[in-house]
C-alpha positions, 0 to 999 in steps of 0.5 A: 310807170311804176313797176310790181316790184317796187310795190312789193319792196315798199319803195313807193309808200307815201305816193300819191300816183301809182301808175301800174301796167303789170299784165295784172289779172287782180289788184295786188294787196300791196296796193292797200298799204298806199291807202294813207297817200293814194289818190290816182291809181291807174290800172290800164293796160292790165287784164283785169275783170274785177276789182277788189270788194273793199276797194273802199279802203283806199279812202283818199282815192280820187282819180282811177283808170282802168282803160284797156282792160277786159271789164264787161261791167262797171265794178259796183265797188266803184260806189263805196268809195268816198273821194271818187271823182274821176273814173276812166274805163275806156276801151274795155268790152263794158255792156254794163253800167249799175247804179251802184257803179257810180260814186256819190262824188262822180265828177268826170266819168270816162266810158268811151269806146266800149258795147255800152246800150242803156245807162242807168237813171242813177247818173242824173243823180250826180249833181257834182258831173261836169264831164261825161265821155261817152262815145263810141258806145250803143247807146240809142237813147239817154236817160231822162234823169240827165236833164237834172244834171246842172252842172255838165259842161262837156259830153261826148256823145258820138258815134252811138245809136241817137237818132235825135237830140232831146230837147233837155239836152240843149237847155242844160245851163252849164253844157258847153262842149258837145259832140253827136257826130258819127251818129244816124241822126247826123250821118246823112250830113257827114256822107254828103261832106265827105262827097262833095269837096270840090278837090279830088282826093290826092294820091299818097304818093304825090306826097313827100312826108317830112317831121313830125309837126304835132299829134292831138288825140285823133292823129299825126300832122307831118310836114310834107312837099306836094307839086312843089309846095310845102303843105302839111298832112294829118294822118288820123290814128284809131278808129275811135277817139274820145271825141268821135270817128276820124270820118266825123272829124273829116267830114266837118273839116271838108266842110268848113270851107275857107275863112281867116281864121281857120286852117285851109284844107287842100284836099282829103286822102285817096283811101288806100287799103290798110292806110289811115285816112288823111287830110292834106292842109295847108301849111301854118307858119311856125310863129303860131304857137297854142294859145293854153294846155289842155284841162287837166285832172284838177280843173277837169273842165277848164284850160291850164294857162302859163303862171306869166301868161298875160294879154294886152287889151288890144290883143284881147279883143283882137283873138275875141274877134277872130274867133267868134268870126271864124265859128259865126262862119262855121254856123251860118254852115251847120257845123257846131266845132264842139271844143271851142277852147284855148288849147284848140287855138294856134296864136300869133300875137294879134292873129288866131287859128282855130283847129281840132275838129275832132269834136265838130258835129253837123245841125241843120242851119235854121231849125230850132234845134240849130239855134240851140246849139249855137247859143250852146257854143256861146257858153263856151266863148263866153268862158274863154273870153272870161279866161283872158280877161281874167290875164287882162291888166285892162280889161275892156270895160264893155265886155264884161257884159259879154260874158255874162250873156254868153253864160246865161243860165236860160240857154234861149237867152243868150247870144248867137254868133253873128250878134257876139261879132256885131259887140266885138266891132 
């Protein structure tokens, strides 16, 4: 984090980052003498109403956040600057979102967790957008125009007000990682998981917490003793992630039932005032180990792998089974995972674990639109199976045509999961 002071000093000329969290209530002028080098500016955590009218003078600027500030509308400066691609306003109080907000480069757009209830119809005008966060929002409907946008590969649409899907959604080419939980077309489906669990909810205090095993966005897992037995917690953090609601997430987690290749869930929490919900699982072997890093800004929609990072051509087929096995058994459930990525699997060699369900979401097994959104999830199998046949020295051969069908332009065409296991045998 870079400080007021420095900036006024001149030390930080030339930088291509500038992270300032400074209690602003405006943009420091300073910030303008950056304008020949700054491409992220991040804002966050500031009390910032307004931006600058000539924000354009920073004319190499690609990447601004301005999270956790008290914006109520989208600053329509954010159009005239010409190398904008990503904008990040989570957690402010924005009500609106003009046309002339959105950049003319736009390709990642952050407006998760704010009072949002209508988009504007310019945004199905971005033929660039490929990652569009959305939830936690009021929204009870999306503009027609977004079925233009050819390009959208992952939306996050959570926790708002839809009370169904339209039917464009689900036949964009390129959309591959979706989220709807948490809203009231699916809420009757999350009430029913979170009451049917066959384990009664464990008090908290049966339980020993030990480490700190790991966080993602939705929460903490700790390593923990119960009746005797090693297990693991995952307590969940917030009310709302970039992904949906803690409950969503708990709900499909209770749900999922058992299956090789995904984490065992003994019970849920008792709920206790002024404690966060939690999840008591099974405790995974300290040999797995998470397969890639998550999308960062530069590949936006894609997963970041070591340099060195290469698979045999056993192991290959090996995670490709496992997985497609693991979400056919999640489908044949009504439950669409939502983040089908190599960051979300745990690997051990030849053996995988599929986890994070903070993006999972529930459909009606044997509907039209259930069938859609399968065949959705295989775009995203048939990018991770490209990604490590890419990593490959052997490639299986017969695979290649794998991929290309789970990434068919014409969604209906593709295969749904209990064929793509049928190939992988």
């Amino acid at each position: 984090m870079h400080t007021l002071e420095q900036l006024r000093r001149g030390e930080l000329a030339g930088i291509q980052r500038l992270d300032l969290a400074a209690d602003l209530t405006e943009l420091p002028d300073e910030i303008f003498a950056l304008a020949d080098s700054l491409e992220v500016l991040n804002l966050s955590g500031n009390r910032l109403r307004a931006l600058p009218h000539d924000l354009s003078r920073l004319h190499r600027l690609k990447v601004l956040f301005c999270s956790d500030n008290p914006f109520e509308t989208l600053p329509e400066v954010l159009g005239d600057c010409p190398q904008l691609e990503m904008v990040g306003f989570k957690s402010n109080q924005l009500r609106e979102v003009p046309a002339a907000a959105l950049p003319a480069q736009l390709r990642w757009l952050i407006l998760t967790d704010n009072r949002i209830d209508n988009l504007p119809a310019a945004l199905g005008e971005r033929p660039r957008l490929q990652k569009l966060m959305l939830a936690g929002n009021r929204l009870s409907e999306l503009p027609q125009s977004m079925a233009g946008l050819h390009q959208l590969e992952l939306l996050r649409i959570a926790a708002n007000r839809l009370e169904a899907l339209p039917d464009w959604l689900l036949q964009l080419p390129r959309l591959a990682w979706l989220a709807y939980a948490g809203n009231p077309g699916s809420d009757r489906a999350e009430a029913a998981a979170l009451a049917s669990h066959p384990q009664a909810p464990v008090a908290r205090g049966e339980l020993q917490l030990g480490r700190l095993l790991g966080q993602g966005a939705s929460g903490l897992i700790h390593a923990a003793r119960w009746n005797e037995r090693e297990v693991a917690v995952k307590l969940f953090k917030g009310q709302m992630t970039s992904d949906g609601l803690p409950h969503s997430e708990m709900a499909a987690c209770l749900s999922a039932g058992r299956h090789p290749q995904l984490l065992p869930v003994i019970a849920p929490l008792q709920q206790e005032p002024g404690q966060p919900d939690g999840l008591l699982l099974e405790l995974l072997e300290p040999r797995f180990a998470v397969l890639a890093g998550p999308p960062s800004l530069a590949s936006c929609t894609r997963d970041c792998y070591g340099a060195q990072q290469r698979f045999i051509a056993e192991q290959l087929l090996a995670l490709a089974h496992g997985v497609a096995s693991a979400l056919a058994h999640l489908h044949a459930r009504g439950i669409l995972h939502g983040d089908l990525y190599a960051h979300n699997l745990l690997v051990d060699s030849h053996d995988c674990r599929l986890s994070d369900f903070g993006a999972a979401s529930f459909f009606p097994p044997g509907s039209a639109q259930g069938a859609a959104l399968q065949r959705l999830e295989s775009r995203a199998f048939g990018i991770l199976l490209e990604e490590l046949l890419q990593r490959c020295d052997t490639p299986p051969a017969h695979l290649a045509a794998l991929i290309v069908d789970c990434q068919q332009a014409d969604t209906r065409q593709r295969p749904d999961f209990a064929e793509i296991v049928e190939r992988l045998q």
